[in-house]
C-alpha positions, -999 to 999 in steps of 0.1 A, spaced: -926 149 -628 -890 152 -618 -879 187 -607 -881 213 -630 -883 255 -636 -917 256 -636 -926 236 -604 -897 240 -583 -894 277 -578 -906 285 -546 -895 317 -542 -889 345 -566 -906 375 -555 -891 407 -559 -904 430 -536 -898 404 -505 -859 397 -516 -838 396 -544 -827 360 -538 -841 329 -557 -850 300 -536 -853 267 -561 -872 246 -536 -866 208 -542 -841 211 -574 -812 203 -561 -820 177 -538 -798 148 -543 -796 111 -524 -765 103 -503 -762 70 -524 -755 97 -557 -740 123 -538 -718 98 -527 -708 85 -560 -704 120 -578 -685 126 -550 -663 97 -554 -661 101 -592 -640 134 -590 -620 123 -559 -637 131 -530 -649 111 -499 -669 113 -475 -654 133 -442 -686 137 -419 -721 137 -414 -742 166 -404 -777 152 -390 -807 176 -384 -836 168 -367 -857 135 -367 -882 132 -389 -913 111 -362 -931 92 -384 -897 77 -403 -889 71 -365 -920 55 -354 -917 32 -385 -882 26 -384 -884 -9 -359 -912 -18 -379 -890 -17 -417 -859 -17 -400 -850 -54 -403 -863 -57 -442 -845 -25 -450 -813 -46 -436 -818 -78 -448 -827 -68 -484 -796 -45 -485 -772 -73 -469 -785 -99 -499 -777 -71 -520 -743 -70 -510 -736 -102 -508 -748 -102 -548 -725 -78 -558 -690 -93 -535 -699 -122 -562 -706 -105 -596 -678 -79 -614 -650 -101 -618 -631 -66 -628 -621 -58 -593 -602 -73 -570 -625 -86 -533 -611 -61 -514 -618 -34 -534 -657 -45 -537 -659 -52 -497 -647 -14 -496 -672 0 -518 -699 -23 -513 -695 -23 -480 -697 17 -475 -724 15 -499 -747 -8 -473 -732 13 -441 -753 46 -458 -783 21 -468 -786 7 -434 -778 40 -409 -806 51 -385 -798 81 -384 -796 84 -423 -831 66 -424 -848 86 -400 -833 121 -406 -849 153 -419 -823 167 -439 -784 155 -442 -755 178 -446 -721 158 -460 -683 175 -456 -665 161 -479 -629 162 -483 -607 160 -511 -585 129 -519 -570 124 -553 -574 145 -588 -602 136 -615 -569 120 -639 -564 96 -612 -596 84 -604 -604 80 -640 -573 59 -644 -588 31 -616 -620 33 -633 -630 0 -656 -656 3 -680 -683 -25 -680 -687 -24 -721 -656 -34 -734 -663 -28 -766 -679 10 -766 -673 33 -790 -643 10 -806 -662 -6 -833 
């Protein structure tokens, strides 16, 4: 089950604190957090890295190479398909895209802080945005 209000509560007693502590519900992926980011006009300013999680670093030469290769075919994939945007735009994107998949210290990391910072307004990121389904909501 995906996080919820009845699992993900870890703490909510009274008598210790007054606070609420909601466990695992906000937990988000830097791929998303990235894109939400993104999406109302923020990028990415810095990474915070914690401590070094030692089985994802014992394991890391061992997956390393496929986590690269399958993420470098997948970005080769996508320089080729969405005719929308111009190449440099998609070597930007796609390319910071792969950078996060394929950082060590990402891969083998407990927990990741991001600073963001803030680069244009929602109106004008909505205005580059191209919608895939021509078509939606028209008809």
């Amino acid at each position: 089950m995906p996080p919820n209000e009845l699992d993900s509560i870890w703490m909510s007693e009274q008598k210790i604190t007054n606070e609420l502590y909601f466990g695992h519900i906000f937990l988000i992926g830097i791929q998303k957090l990235r894109v939400l980011a993104k999406l109302n006009g923020f990028r990415i300013k810095h990474y915070h890295f914690t401590k070094t999680k030692p089985t994802s670093l014992i394991l890391l030469p061992i997956f390393y190479p496929f986590i690269f290769l399958s993420n470098w075919i997948s970005y080769r994939k996508n320089l080729r398909k969405n005719k929308d945007y111009d190449i440099k735009t998609k070597k930007e994107i796609y390319g910071e895209i792969f950078k996060l998949a394929i950082n060590p210290k990402i891969l083998v990391g407990g927990n990741l802080m991001v600073e963001f910072e803030k680069e244009q307004d929602f109106e004008t990121v909505a205005q580059r945005l191209k919608s895939k389904h021509k078509e939606f909501g028209t008809t």
